[in-house]
C-alpha distance (Angstrom), angle and dihedral (degrees) to the residues before:
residue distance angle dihedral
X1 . . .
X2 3.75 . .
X3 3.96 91.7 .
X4 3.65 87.1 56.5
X5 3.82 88.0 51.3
X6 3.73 99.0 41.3
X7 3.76 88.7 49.2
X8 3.49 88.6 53.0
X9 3.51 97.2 55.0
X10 3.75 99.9 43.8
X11 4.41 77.3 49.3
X12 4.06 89.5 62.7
X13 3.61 93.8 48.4
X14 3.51 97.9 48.0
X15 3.90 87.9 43.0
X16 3.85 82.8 65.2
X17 3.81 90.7 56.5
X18 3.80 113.1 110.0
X19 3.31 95.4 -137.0
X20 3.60 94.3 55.3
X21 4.54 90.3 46.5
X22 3.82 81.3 53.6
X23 4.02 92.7 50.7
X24 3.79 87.2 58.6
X25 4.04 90.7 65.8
X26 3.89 97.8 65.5
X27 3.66 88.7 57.0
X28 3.49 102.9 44.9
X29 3.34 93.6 46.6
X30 3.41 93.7 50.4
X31 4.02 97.9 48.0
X32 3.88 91.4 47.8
X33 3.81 98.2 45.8
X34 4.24 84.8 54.5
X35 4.16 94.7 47.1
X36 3.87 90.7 41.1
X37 3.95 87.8 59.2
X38 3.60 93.0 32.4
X39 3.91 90.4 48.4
X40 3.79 89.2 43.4
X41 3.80 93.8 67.6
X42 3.48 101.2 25.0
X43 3.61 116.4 38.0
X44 3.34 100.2 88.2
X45 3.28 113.5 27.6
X46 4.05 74.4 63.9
X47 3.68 91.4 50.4
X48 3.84 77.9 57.3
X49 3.33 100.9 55.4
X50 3.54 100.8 48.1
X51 3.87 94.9 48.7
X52 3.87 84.2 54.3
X53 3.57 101.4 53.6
X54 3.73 87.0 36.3
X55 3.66 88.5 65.5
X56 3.37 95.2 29.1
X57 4.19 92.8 57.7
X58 3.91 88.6 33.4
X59 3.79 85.6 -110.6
X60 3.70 94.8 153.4
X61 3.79 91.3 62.6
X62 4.08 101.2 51.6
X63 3.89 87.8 38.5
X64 3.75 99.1 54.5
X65 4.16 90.7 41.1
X66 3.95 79.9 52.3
X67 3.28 93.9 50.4
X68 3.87 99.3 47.3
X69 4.01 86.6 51.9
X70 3.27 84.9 55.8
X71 4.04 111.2 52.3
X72 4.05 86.9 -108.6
X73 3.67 103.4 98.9
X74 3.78 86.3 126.5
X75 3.99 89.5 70.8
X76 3.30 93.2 59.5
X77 4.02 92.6 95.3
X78 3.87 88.7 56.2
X79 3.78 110.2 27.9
X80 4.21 86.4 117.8
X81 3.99 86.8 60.0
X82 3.56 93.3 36.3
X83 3.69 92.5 45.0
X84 4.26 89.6 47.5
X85 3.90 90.0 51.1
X86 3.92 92.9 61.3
X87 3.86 89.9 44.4
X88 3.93 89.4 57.2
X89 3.80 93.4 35.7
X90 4.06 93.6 93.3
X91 3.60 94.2 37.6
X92 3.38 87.8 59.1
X93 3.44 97.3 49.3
X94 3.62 94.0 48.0
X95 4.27 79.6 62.3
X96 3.32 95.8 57.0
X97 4.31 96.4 38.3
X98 3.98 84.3 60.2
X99 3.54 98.7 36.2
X100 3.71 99.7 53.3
X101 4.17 87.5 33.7
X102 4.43 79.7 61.8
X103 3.58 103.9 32.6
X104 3.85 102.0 28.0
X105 3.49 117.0 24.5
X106 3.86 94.0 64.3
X107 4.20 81.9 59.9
X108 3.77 109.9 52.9
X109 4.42 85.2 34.0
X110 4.28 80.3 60.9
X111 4.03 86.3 31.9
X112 3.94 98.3 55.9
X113 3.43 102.8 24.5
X114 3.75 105.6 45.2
X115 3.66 92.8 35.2
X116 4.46 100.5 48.4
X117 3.94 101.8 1.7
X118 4.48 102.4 46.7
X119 3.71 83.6 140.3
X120 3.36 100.0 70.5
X121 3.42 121.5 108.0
X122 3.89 109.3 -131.4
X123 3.95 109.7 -137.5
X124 3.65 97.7 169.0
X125 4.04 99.7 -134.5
X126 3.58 91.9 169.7
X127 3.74 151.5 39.7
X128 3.93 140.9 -144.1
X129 3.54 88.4 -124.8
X130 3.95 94.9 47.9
X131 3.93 78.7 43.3
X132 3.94 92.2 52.6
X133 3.63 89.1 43.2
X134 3.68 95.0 49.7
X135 3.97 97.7 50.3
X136 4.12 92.9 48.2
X137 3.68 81.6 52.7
X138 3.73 103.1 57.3
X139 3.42 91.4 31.3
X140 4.03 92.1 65.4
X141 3.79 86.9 53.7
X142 4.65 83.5 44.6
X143 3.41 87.9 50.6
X144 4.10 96.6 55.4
X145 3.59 93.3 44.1
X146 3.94 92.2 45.1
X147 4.07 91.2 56.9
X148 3.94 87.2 46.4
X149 3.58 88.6 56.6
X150 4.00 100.9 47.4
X151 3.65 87.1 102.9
X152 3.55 99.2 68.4
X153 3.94 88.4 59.5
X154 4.12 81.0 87.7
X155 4.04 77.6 61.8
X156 4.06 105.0 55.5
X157 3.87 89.9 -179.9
X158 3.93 82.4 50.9
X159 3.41 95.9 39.4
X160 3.79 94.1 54.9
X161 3.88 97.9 41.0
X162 3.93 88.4 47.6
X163 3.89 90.8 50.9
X164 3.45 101.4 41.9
X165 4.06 85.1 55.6
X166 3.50 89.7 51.5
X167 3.89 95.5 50.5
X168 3.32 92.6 42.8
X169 3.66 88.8 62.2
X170 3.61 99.1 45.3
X171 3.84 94.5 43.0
X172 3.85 92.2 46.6
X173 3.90 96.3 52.3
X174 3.98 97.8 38.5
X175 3.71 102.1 31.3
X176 3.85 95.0 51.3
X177 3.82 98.2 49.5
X178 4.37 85.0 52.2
X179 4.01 84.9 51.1
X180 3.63 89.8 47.7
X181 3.79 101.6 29.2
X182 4.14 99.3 92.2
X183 3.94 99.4 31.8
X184 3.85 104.9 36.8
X185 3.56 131.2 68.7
X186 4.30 115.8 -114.9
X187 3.79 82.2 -109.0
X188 3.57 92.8 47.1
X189 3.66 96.5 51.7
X190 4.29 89.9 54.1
X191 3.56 89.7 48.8
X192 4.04 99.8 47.2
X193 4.13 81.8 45.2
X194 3.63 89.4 53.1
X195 3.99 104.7 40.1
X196 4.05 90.6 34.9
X197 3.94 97.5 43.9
X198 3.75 102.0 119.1
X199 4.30 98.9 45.3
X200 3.84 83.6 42.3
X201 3.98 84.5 51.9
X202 3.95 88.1 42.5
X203 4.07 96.4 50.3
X204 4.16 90.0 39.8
X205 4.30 84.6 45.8
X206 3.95 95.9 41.0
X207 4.30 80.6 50.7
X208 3.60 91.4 46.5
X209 3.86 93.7 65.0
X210 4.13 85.5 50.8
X211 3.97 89.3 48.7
X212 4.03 93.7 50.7
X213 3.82 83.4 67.1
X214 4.04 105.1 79.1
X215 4.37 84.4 47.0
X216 4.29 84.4 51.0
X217 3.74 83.9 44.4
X218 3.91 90.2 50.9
X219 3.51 89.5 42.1
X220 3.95 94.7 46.1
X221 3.72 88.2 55.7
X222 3.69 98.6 55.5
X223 3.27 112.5 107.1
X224 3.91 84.8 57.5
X225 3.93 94.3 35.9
X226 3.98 100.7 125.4
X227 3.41 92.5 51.9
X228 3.67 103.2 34.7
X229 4.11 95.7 38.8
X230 3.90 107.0 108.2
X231 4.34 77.7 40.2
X232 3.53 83.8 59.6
X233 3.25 111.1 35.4
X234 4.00 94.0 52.5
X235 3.83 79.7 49.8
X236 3.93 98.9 56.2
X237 3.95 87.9 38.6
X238 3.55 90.3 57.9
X239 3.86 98.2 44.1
X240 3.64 81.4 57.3
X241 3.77 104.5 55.2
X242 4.17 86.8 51.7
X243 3.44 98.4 47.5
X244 3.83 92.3 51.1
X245 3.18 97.8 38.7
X246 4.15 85.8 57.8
X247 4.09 85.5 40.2
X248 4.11 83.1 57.1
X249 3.55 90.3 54.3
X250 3.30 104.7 38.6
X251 4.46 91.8 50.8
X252 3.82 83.5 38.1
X253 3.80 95.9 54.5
X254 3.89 94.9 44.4
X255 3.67 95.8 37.7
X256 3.78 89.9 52.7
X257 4.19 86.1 55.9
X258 3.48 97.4 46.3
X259 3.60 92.3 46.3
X260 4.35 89.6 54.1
X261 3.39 85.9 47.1
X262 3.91 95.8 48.6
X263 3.87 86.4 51.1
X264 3.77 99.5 48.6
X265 4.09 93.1 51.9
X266 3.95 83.7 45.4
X267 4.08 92.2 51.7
X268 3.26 101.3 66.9
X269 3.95 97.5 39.8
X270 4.03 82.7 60.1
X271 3.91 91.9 42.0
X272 4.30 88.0 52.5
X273 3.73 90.0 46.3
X274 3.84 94.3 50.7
X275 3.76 96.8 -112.0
């Protein structure tokens, strides 16, 4: 594991960069100006919905039984709002995935690479719209296992662990293959995913337990949630465009070693076969 922690090191420092703090603006302001407008239109007529089929399903009665079983009677008054914040939670972080994957991305790739890895040659293996395509993808199969796991949210320690899994998943298969996208080959890429699977897994994972924090700051905020919403929404968004932006850097730094090191054992293979 000491490429994962290297890479993570040379990640914090370049986190610290101003031109990376400035790259997290373009994103944010991107994600926020598309939920404000969504929000503006939709919030409560969803708020609306929910209450009805809450009543309508008796909803209100089995939630606020679970919630006294629980320790979290005092939820009761907002369990719709509560309950509408972890249905938009993946959307939202679907917005911020392809936001930072178009505005972002392109910068720390130049950032790292030029800067600590100019001998690399780039073989362009990949493409932002394979990239695009490859994130809405996973994220359909996220999204399925992230409403299966609601449940545990009445389990924080649960609820954490479970995310951070999940991320760690997502961020390890679509994070990797933008790192790798403009330097490695398409055949590169597959083997680098196969031979580095578990310290992709364990970067993705350890960013996981950072990306369960704008959800615990949604949660933490509940009991004031309909007043407090667009507070916390431009909150979580935020949280999100900083921790991937540190994710990017942290797959892009390691990927980018692996990758030199994939190409010097490969070298002199070719050079003994006459290649």
């Amino acid at each position: 594991m000491r490429g994962v922690l290297n890479a993570y090191g040379r990640a914090v420092l370049s986190q610290m960069h101003g031109r990376m703090l400035l790259l997290s603006v373009v994103p944010f302001l991107l994600s926020l100006g598309v939920w404000a407008v969504v929000l503006y239109f939709t919030l409560q007529p969803l708020l609306d919905w929910l209450t009805g089929h809450f009543f309508d399903f008796e909803l209100y009665q089995y939630s606020s039984r679970w919630l006294e079983d629980i320790g979290l009677a005092m939820l009761k008054t907002v369990v719709v709002p509560l309950f509408a914040m972890l249905l938009l939670l993946p959307l939202m972080i679907l917005t911020a995935l392809i936001f930072i994957g178009v505005a972002a991305v392109p910068a720390i790739v130049r950032h790292v690479g030029d800067r600590h890895f100019p001998h690399l040659e780039k073989r362009q293996g990949g493409s932002l719209v394979k990239g695009i395509g490859k994130a809405i993808s996973l994220f359909l199969v996220f999204i399925v296992i992230w409403f299966c796991l609601l449940p545990l949210y009445a389990v924080p320690p649960l609820a954490i662990l479970s995310s951070a899994l999940l991320w760690g998943w997502l961020t390890s298969r679509v994070m990797s293959y933008d790192a790798l996208s403009e330097h490695a080959s398409e055949e590169e890429i597959g083997i680098l995913q196969r031979e580095k699977k578990w310290p992709l897994l364990a970067i993705g994972v350890a960013s996981g337990m950072a990306g369960s924090l704008p959800a615990i700051v949604w949660i933490g905020g509940a009991a004031i949630a309909v007043v407090m919403f667009p507070f916390l929404l431009a909150a979580a968004v935020w949280l999100y465009v900083l921790i991937f932006i540190f994710t990017g850097l942290w797959f892009q730094y390691y990927c980018l070693e692996a990758l030199s090191q994939l190409r010097a054992r490969s070298e002199p293979t070719m050079e003994h076969q006459g290649i």
